[in-house]
C-alpha positions as CSV (number, residue, x, y, z in Angstrom):
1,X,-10.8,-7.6,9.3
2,X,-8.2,-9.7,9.6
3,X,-7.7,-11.4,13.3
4,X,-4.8,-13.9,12.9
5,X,-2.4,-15.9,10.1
6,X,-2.3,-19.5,9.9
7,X,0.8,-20.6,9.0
8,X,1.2,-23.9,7.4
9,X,4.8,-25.8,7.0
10,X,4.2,-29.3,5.2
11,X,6.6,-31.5,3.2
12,X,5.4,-34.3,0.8
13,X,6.1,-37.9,1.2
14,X,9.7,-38.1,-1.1
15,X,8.8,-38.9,-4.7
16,X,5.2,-37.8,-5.2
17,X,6.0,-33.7,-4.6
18,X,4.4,-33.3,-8.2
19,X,1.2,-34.5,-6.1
20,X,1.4,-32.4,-3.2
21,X,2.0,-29.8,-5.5
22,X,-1.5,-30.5,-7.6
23,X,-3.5,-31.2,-4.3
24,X,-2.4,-28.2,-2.3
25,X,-2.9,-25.4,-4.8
26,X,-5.7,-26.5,-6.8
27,X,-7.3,-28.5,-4.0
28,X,-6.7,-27.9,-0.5
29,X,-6.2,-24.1,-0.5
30,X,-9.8,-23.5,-2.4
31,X,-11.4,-26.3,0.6
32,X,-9.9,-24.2,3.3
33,X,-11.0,-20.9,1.9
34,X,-14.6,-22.2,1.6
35,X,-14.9,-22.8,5.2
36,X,-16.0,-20.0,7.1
37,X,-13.6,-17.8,9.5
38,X,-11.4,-17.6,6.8
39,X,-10.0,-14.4,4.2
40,X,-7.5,-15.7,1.6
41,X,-4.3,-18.0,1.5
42,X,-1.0,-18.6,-1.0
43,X,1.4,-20.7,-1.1
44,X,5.3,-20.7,-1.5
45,X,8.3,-22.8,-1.8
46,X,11.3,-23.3,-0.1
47,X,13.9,-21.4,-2.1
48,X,17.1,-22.1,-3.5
49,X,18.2,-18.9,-2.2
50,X,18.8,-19.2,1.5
51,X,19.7,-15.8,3.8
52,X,21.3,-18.5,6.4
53,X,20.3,-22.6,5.9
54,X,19.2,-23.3,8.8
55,X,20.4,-27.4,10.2
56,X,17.8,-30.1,10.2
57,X,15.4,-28.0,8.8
58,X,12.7,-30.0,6.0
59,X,10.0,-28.0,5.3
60,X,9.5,-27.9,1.9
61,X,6.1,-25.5,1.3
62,X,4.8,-22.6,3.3
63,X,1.3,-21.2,3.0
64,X,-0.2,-18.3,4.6
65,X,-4.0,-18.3,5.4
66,X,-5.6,-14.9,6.5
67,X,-8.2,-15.7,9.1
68,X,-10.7,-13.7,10.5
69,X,-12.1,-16.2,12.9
70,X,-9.5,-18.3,14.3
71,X,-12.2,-20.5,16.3
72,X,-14.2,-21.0,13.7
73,X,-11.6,-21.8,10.7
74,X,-10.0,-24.5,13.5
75,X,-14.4,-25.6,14.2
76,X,-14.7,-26.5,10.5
77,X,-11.5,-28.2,10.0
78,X,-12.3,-30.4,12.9
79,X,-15.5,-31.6,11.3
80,X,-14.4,-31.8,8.2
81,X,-11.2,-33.4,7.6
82,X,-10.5,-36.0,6.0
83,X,-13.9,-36.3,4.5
84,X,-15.7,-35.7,1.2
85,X,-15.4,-31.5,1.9
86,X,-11.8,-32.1,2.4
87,X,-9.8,-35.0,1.2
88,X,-5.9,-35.1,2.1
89,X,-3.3,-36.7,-0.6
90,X,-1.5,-39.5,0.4
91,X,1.3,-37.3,-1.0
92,X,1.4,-35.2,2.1
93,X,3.9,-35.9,5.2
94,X,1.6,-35.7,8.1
95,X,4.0,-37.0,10.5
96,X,4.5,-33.5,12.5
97,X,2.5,-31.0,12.0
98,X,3.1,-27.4,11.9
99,X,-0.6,-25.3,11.4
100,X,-0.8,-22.8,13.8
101,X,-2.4,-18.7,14.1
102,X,-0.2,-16.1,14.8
103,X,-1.6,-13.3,16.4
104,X,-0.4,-9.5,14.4
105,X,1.2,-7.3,17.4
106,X,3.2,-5.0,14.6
107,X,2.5,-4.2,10.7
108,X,4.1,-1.7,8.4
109,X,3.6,-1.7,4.7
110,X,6.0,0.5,2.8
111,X,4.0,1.5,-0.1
112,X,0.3,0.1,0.0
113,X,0.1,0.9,-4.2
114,X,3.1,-1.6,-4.8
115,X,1.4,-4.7,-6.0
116,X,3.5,-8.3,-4.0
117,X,4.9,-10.3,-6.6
118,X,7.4,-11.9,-4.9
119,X,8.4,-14.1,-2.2
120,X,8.7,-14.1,1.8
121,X,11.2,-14.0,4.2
122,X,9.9,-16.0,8.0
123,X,11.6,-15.3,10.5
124,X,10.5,-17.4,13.7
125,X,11.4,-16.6,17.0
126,X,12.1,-17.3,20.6
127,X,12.8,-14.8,22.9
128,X,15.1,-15.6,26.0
129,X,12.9,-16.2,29.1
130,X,11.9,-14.1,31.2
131,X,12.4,-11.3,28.3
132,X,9.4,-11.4,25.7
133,X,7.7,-8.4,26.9
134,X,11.4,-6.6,26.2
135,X,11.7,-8.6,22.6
136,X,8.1,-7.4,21.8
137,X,8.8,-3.5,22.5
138,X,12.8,-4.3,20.9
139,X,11.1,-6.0,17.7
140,X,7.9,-3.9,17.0
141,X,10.0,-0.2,18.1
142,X,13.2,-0.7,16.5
143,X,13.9,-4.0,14.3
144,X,11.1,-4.0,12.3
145,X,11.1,-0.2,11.2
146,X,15.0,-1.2,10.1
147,X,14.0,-4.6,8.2
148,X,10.9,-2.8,6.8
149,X,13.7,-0.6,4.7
150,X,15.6,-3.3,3.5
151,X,15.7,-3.5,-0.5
152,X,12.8,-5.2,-1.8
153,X,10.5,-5.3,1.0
154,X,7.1,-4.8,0.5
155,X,5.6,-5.1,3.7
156,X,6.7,-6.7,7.6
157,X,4.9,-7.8,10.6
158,X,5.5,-9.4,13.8
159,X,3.4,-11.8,15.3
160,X,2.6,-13.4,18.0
161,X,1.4,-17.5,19.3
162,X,-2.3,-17.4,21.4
163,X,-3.3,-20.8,22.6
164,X,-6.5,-19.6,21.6
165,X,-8.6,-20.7,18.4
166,X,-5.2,-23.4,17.2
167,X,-5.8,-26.3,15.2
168,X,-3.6,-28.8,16.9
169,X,-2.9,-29.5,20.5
170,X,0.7,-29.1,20.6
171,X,2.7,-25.7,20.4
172,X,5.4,-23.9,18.2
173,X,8.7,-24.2,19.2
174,X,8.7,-20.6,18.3
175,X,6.2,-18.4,20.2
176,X,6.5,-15.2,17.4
177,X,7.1,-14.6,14.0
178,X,8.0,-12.1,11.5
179,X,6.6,-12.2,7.9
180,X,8.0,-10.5,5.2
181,X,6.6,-9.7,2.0
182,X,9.6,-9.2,-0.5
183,X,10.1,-8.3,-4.4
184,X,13.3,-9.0,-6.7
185,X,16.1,-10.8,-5.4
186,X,17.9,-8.0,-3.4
187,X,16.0,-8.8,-0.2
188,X,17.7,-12.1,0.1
189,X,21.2,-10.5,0.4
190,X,19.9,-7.9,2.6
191,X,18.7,-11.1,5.6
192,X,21.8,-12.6,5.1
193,X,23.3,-11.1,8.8
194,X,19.4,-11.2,10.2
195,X,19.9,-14.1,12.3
196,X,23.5,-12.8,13.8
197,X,21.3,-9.1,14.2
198,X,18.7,-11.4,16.1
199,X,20.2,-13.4,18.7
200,X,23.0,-10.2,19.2
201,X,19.8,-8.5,20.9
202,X,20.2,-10.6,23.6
203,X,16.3,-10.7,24.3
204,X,16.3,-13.6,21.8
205,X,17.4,-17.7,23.5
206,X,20.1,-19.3,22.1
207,X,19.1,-20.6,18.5
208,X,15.8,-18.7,19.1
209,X,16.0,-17.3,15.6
210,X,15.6,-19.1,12.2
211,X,15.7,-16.9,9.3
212,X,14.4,-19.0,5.5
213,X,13.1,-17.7,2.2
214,X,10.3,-18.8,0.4
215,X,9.7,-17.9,-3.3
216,X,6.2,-17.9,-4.7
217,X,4.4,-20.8,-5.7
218,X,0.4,-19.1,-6.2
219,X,-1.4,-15.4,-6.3
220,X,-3.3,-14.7,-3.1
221,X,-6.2,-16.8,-3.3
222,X,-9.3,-14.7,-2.0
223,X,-12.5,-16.6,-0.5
224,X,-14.7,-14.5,-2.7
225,X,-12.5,-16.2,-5.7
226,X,-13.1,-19.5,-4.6
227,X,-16.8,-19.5,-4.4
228,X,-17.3,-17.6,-7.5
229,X,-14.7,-19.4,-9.6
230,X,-13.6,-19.2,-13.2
231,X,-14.2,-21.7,-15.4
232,X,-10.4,-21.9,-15.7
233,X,-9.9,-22.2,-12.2
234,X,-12.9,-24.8,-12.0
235,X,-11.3,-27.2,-14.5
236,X,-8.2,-27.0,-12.8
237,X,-9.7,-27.9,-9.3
238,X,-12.0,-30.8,-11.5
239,X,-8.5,-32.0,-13.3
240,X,-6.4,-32.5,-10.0
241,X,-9.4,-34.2,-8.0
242,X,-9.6,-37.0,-11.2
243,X,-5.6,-37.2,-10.8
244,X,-5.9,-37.5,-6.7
245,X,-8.8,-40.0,-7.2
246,X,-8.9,-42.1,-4.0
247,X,-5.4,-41.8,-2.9
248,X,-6.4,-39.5,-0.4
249,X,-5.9,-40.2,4.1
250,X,-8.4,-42.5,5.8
251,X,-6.8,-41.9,9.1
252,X,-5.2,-39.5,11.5
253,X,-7.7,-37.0,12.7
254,X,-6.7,-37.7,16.0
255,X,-4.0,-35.3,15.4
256,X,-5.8,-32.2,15.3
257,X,-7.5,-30.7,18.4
258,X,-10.9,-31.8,19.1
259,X,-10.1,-35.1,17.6
């Protein structure tokens, strides 16, 4: 069962993105998914192919982790960061962090038998004060049923920030989000007014809605894939810890939670 999604922005250190690309997908994901609390994980990129660019924003990689013990997942990246179970690349931009479990409050999948080979649209979101309990019933009643039928969409959900079981000590600018699984290119056009749709609601603040698209950078990693690995998949992981050799992090666990 699946109790929460982390959802990871990073950016790498300008210059060495062919390293954070090596260390995240044949390296980080598989040391996450062999802690315990969590499901499976994939990563994407920040596309070309923008619905509306939002200003000032530099993420350059998403990943999704399904967790099925928040606490737990957070517990063992506490003890274990930055240490032999989980080195960090020097590659990585660690100077904000943004790592924190959404909650699932709505989910529809269109068609359960169609495989996801494609992207995601994020939408993250702030609703006007005073007005999330209206936003909630708004999104989960009548916006997502509509951007669930939107070409290309494979599946939607709306989700929710709980202080409870998060990795960092700070919080998301943007207490909800909406993920959505999408195939081919048509779902891109079809976001394109999203954002005007949004904050036209009224329940959302002003500039309490960014809309991005993220193509596909991995399959979804499974935990049961990571501890019973391929031998393909186990060179890969050997090959890009002998190209990371000891330019990992020495420092800044103080940054996460129970630091």
């Amino acid at each position: 069962m699946i109790e929460a999604v982390l959802v990871v922005l990073t950016k790498a250190v300008p210059g060495l993105e062919s390293d954070m690309d090596d260390w995240y997908t044949n390296i980080h994901i598989r040391d996450a998914l062999r802690f315990r609390g969590s499901v499976t994980a994939q990563r994407f990129r920040w596309s070309a192919s923008q619905p509306a660019p939002p200003p000032d924003f530099d993420w350059q990689y998403l990943a999704l982790y399904d967790v099925f013990d928040p606490p737990r997942f957070s517990n063992e990246h506490w003890e274990n960061a930055l240490t032999s179970r989980m080195k960090v690349t020097e590659a990585i931009d660690d100077s904000v962090l943004y790592d924190y479990h959404y909650y699932p409050l709505h989910f529809v999948d269109r068609d359960p038998g169609v495989a996801h080979e494609g992207g995601v649209i994020l939408e993250q979101l702030h609703p006007a004060e005073g007005r999330e309990a209206a936003f909630r019933e708004w999104y989960g009643s009548e916006y997502l049923p509509q951007a669930a039928r939107r070409p290309g969409v494979k599946s939607g959900a709306l989700l929710m920030y709980r202080p409870e079981g998060q990795m960092i000590p700070s919080r998301p600018d943007h207490g909800y989000v909406g993920i959505y699984r999408v195939n081919g290119p048509n779902a891109v056009d079809a976001w394109r007014g999203a954002p005007n749709e949004l904050a036209g609601s009224s329940l959302l603040a002003e500039g309490g809605a960014i809309v991005t698209h993220w193509d596909r950078v991995t399959d979804r990693i499974t935990k049961d894939a990571v501890q019973h690995p391929t031998a393909a998949a186990l060179a890969e992981e050997e090959r890009a810890r002998a190209r990371m050799g000891d330019r990992v992090k020495t420092g800044g666990a103080e940054k996460l939670g129970a630091a």
